[in-house]
Every structure is written in structure tokens, then in C-alpha cells.
C-alpha positions as CSV (number, residue, x, y, z in Angstrom):
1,X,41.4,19.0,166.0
2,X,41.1,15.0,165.0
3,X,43.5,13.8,162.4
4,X,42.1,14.3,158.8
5,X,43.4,13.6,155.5
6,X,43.5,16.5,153.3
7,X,40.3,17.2,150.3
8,X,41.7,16.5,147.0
9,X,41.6,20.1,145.4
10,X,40.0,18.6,141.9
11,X,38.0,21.2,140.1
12,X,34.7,20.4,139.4
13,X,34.8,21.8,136.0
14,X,37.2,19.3,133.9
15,X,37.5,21.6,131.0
16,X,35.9,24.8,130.3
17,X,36.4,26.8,126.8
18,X,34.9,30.4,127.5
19,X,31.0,29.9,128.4
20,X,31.6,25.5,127.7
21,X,32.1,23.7,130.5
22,X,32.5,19.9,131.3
23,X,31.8,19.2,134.4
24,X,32.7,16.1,136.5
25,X,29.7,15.1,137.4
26,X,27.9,15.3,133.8
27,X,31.0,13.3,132.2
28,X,29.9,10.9,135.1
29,X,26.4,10.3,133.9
30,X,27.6,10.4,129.9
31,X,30.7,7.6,130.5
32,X,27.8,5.9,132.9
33,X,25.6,5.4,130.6
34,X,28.0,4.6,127.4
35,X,29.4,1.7,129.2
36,X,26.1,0.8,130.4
37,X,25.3,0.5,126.7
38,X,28.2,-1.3,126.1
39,X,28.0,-3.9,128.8
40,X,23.9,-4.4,128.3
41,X,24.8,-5.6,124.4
42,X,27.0,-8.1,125.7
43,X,24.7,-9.6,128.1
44,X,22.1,-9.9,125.1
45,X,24.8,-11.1,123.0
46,X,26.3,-14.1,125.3
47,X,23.8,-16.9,124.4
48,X,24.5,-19.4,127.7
49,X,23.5,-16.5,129.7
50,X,20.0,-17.1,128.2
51,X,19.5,-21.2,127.4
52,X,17.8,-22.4,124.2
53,X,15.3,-20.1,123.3
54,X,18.0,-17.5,123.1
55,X,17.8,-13.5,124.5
56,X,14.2,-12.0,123.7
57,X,16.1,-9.3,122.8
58,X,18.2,-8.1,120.0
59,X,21.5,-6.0,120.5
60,X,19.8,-3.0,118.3
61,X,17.1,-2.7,120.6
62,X,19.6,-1.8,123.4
63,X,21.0,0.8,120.6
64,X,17.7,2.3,120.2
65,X,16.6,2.0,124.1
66,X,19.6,4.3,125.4
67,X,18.0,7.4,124.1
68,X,14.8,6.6,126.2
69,X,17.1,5.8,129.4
70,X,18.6,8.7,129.0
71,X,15.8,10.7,128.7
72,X,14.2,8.7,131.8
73,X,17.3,9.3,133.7
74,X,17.6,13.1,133.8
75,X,13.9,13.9,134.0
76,X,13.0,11.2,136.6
77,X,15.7,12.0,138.8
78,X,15.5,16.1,138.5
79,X,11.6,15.3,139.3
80,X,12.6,13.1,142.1
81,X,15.1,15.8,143.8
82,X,12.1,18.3,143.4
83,X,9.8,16.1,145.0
84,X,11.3,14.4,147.7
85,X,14.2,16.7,148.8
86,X,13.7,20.4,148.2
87,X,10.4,21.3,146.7
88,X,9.3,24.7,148.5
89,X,12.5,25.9,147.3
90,X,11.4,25.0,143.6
91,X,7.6,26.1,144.5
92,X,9.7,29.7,145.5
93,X,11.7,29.5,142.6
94,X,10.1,26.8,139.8
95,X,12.7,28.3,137.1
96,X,15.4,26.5,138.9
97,X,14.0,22.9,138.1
98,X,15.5,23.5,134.9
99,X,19.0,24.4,136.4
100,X,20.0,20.4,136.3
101,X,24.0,21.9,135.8
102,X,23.6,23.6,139.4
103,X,22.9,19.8,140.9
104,X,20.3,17.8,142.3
105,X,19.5,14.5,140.9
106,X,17.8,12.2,142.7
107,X,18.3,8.2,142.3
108,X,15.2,7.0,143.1
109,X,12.9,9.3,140.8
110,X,15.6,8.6,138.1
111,X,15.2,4.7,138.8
112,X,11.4,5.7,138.2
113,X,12.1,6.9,135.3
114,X,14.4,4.6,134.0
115,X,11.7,1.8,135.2
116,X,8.8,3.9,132.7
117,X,10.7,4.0,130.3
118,X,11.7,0.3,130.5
119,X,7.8,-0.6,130.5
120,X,6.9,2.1,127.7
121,X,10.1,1.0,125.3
122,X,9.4,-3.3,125.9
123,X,5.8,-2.9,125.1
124,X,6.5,-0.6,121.6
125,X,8.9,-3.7,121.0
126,X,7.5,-6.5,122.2
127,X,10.3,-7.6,124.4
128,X,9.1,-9.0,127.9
129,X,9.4,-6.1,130.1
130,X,10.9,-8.3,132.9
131,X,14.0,-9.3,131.0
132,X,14.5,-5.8,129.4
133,X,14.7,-4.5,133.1
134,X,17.0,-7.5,134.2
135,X,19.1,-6.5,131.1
136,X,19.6,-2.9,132.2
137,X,19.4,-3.1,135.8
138,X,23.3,-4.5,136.4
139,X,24.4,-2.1,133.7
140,X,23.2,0.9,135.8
141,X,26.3,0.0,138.6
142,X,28.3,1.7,136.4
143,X,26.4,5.2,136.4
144,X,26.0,5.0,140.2
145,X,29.9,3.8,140.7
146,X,31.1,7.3,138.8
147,X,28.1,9.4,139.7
148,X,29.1,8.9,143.5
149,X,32.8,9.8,142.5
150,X,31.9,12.6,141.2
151,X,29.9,13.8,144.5
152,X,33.1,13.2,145.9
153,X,34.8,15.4,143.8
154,X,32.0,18.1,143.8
155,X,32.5,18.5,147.8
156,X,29.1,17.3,148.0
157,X,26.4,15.1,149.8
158,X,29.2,14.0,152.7
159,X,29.2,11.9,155.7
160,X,29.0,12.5,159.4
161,X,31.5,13.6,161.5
162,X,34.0,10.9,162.6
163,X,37.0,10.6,164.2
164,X,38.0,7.1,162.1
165,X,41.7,7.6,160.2
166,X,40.5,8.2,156.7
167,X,38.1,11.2,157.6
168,X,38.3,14.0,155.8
169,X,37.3,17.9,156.4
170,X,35.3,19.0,153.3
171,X,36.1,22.4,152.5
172,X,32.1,23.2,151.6
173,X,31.0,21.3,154.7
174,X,32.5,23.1,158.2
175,X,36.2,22.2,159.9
176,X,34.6,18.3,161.3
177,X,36.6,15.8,160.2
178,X,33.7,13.3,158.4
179,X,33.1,9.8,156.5
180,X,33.9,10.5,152.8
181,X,30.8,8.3,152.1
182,X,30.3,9.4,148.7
183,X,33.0,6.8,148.2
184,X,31.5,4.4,150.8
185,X,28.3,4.4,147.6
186,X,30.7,4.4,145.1
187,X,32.0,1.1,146.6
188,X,28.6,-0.5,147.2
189,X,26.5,0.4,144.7
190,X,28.9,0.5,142.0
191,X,30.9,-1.8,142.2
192,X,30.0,-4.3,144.8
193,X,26.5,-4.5,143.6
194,X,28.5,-5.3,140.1
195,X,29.9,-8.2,141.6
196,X,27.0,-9.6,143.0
197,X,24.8,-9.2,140.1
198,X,27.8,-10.6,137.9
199,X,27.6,-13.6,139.9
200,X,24.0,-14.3,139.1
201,X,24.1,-13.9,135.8
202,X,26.9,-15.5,134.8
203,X,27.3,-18.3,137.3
204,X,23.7,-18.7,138.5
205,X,22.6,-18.1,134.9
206,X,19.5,-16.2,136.6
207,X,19.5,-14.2,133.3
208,X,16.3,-17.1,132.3
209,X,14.6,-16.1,135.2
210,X,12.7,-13.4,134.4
211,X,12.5,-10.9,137.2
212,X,14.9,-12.1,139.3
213,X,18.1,-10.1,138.7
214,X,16.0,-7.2,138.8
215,X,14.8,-7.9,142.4
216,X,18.5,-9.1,143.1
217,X,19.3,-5.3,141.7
218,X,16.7,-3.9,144.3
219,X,17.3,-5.7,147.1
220,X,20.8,-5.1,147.2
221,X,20.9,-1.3,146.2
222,X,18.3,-0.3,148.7
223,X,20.3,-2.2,151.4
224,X,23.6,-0.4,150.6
225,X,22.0,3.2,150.0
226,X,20.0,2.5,153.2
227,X,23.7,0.8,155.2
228,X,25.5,4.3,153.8
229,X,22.8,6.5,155.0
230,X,24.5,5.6,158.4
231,X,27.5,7.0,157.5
232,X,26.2,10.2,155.6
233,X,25.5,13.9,156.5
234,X,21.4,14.3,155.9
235,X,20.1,17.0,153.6
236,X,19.8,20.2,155.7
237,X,16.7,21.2,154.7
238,X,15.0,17.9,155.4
239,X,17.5,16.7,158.4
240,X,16.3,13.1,160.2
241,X,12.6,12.0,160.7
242,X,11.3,10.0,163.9
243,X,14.2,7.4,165.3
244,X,17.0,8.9,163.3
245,X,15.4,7.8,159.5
246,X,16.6,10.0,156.7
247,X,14.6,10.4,153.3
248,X,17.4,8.5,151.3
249,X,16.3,5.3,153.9
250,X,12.9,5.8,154.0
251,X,12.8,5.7,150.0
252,X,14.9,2.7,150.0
253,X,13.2,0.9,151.8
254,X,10.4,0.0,149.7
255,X,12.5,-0.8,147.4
256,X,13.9,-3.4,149.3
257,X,10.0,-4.7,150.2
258,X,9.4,-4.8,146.7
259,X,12.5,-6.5,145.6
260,X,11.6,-9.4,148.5
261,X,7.9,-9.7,146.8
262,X,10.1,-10.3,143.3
263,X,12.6,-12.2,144.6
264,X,10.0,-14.9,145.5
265,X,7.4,-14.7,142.5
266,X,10.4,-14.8,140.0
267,X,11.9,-18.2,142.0
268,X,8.8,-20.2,141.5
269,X,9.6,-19.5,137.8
270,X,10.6,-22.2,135.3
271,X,14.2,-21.6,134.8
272,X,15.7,-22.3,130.7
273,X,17.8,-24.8,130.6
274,X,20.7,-25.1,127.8
């Protein structure tokens, strides 16, 4: 057998009290989106960020948005899972859409979601829906940082087998050593994608752009998720399409199109000076 380094044996459930249970991965999407909160308040708050006219935004309208993120979050990405990865299962069984503690979340039909209820919550406000999604959309790193940790945890969505030094054998997988690429995610779409998004707003000031940290946002997430897709184990029921594609790349890839078609409207934009 290839050298492996051990799975961490970390329960999945962090604390349970008879039938309540915590689990990992929902204490991922709760601290995900709390420090989300957190971090899109200061970016509203920090005046350079925006030049003279100041943010179109007020911190209370971040307050009263998180509700509708949330909301966005869980039923866009349950949808998404439905639709895209595993839907004659649900058609066979449609009571287990419902089952979100059993897993299956899908990024892209939560980033749907999120996106709808961006659109729905700056037009009942009057905020310019472009800035609104440029606010959120670096505060979302977070949630995908700790959400992929948590796969890791969970024993779920690994990589391909490998014979590289930091492999591991996943106990709900088979005996292959494989990529732990939940953590490979973690690393570039949680925190590297921070870092680069950090770097626009803050030193680029791109913030008075409108549009253009959002396509910065999908640009660089659909490149990693569609770079990691290399590296990970393809849902079993849907396996690889023509010339080795999976679903997770072919949904990324739009995204990337997209954030290209942004990336290049939002440039020719005036940008606010101080």
C-alpha cells in the first residue's frame, strides 16, 4: 500500500444533547455567515474604501440583509444539489429534499440564491444592486473557507487517488490513498480568494467600481473550484462527461465567462475618486 497519513477521527456531530445535535458542518455555515456579517459592516463602514460620495449603503441594511442571505443560501443551494447532482433520487424520494441535515448543498444554486436575493433586497432598498453584491461577495470566502473544512471533517466529497506524501485514505471512501481536496477548496476559495479580493478593495480601492469586485469574485472562484475539480473524486452518480469534465467544472465555467463580460463593462466605469 502507498504511504498515507492517517483520517483525523473528528465526529461530525460537535455536541449532541439527547435528539440535539450540532453538527460540523451546520456550525460551518452559522460562523460563515456571522463573520460574513461582521466583515461586510466594515467594508460599508471604511469611508476611503468608497471616495466622496460615501458607501450607498448603510451598515443596518447589512443587519437586515443577513436574514435574506440566509434564507437564499440554504434554499438555493438544497435546489441546486437537487437539480444538478442527484435529482432521480429526489424524484424517487421528493421527501428527502427536505433532509438538508443528511447533506447536499450545492454552491452554485446557493450563489443563485444568494445573487436573487441580492437583486430582490437592493431594489426594496434602493441600494445599487451592483455594490450590494460587491459588498457581500468577498464576505462569502469565509462560508466557503469553513464549509470545505467541514467536508473534510464529514469524510466527504474527496479527491482522487494519489500517491503524493500528504494523501490520505478516507474511511467512507475505499483503502486508495487520495488528495484531501476538500482542504485544497478550503485554501482557494476561502482564503486565497480572501486575499485577492482584499487586495482590490483595499489597495485598488475597486470598491467605487461598481461591478468589478463581483466579477473579480467570479472569475477567481470558478477558476479555483474548476483547478480543484482536478484533484477531486466526481460524484458517483453523475461520474465524468465527454474529455474528462465533471459537473462542478462545467457549472463553473460560466461563471468564469460571465465574470470576463463584468470584468470589462465594470473597467470602462468612472472610478470615485477621494
Amino acid at each position: 500500500m502507498l504511504f498515507a497519513l492517517p483520517f483525523p477521527a473528528i465526529d461530525p456531530t460537535l455536541i449532541q444533547i439527547g435528539p440535539f445535535a450540532i453538527r460540523w458542518y451546520a456550525l460551518a455555515y452559522i460562523v460563515g455567515i456571522l463573520i460574513g456579517w461582521w466583515y461586510a459592516k466594515r467594508l460599508v463602514n471604511n469611508a476611503k474604501l468608497w471616495g466622496p460620495a460615501g458607501a450607498p449603503m448603510k451598515p443596518i441594511d447589512i443587519d437586515d440583509f443577513v436574514v435574506w442571505a440566509t434564507i437564499g443560501i440554504i434554499v438555493g443551494g438544497r435546489a441546486g444539489y437537487v437539480l444538478f447532482y442527484d435529482l432521480p433520487m429526489f424524484l424517487a424520494a421528493p421527501w428527502q429534499i427536505f433532509q438538508v441535515w443528511n447533506g447536499g448543498m450545492s454552491f452554485h444554486g446557493g450563489f443563485l440564491g444568494t445573487v436573487i436575493a441580492m437583486i430582490l433586497f437592493a431594489r426594496s432598498r434602493k441600494i445599487p444592486t451592483w455594490s450590494m453584491i460587491d459588498v457581500v461577495a468577498p464576505s462569502v470566502t469565509f462560508g466557503l473557507l469553513f464549509g470545505r473544512i467541514a467536508n473534510f471533517i464529514n469524510g466527504e466529497l474527496w479527491g482522487r487517488p494519489t500517491d503524493v506524501a500528504w494523501a490520505i485514505i478516507f474511511p467512507n471512501a475505499d483503502s486508495q490513498p487520495r488528495h484531501p481536496s476538500q482542504l485544497y477548496e478550503a485554501l482557494l476559495e476561502g482564503l486565497v480568494l480572501f486575499l485577492v479580493l482584499r487586495f482590490f478593495t483595499h489597495k485598488q480601492l475597486r470598491l467605487r467600481q461598481p461591478g468589478f469586485i463581483s466579477a473579480i469574485f467570479a472569475i477567481g472562484y470558478g477558476l479555483a473550484r474548476i483547478f480543484s475539480e482536478f484533484f477531486r473524486e466526481p460524484d458517483i452518480q453523475i461520474g465524468y462527461f465527454s474529455g474528462g469534465l465533471t459537473m462542478g467544472m462545467l457549472l463553473s465555467l460560466p461563471l468564469v465567462i460571465a465574470g470576463i463580460i463584468l470584468l470589462v463593462v465594470a473597467s470602462r466605469r468612472p472610478v470615485a475618486t477621494a
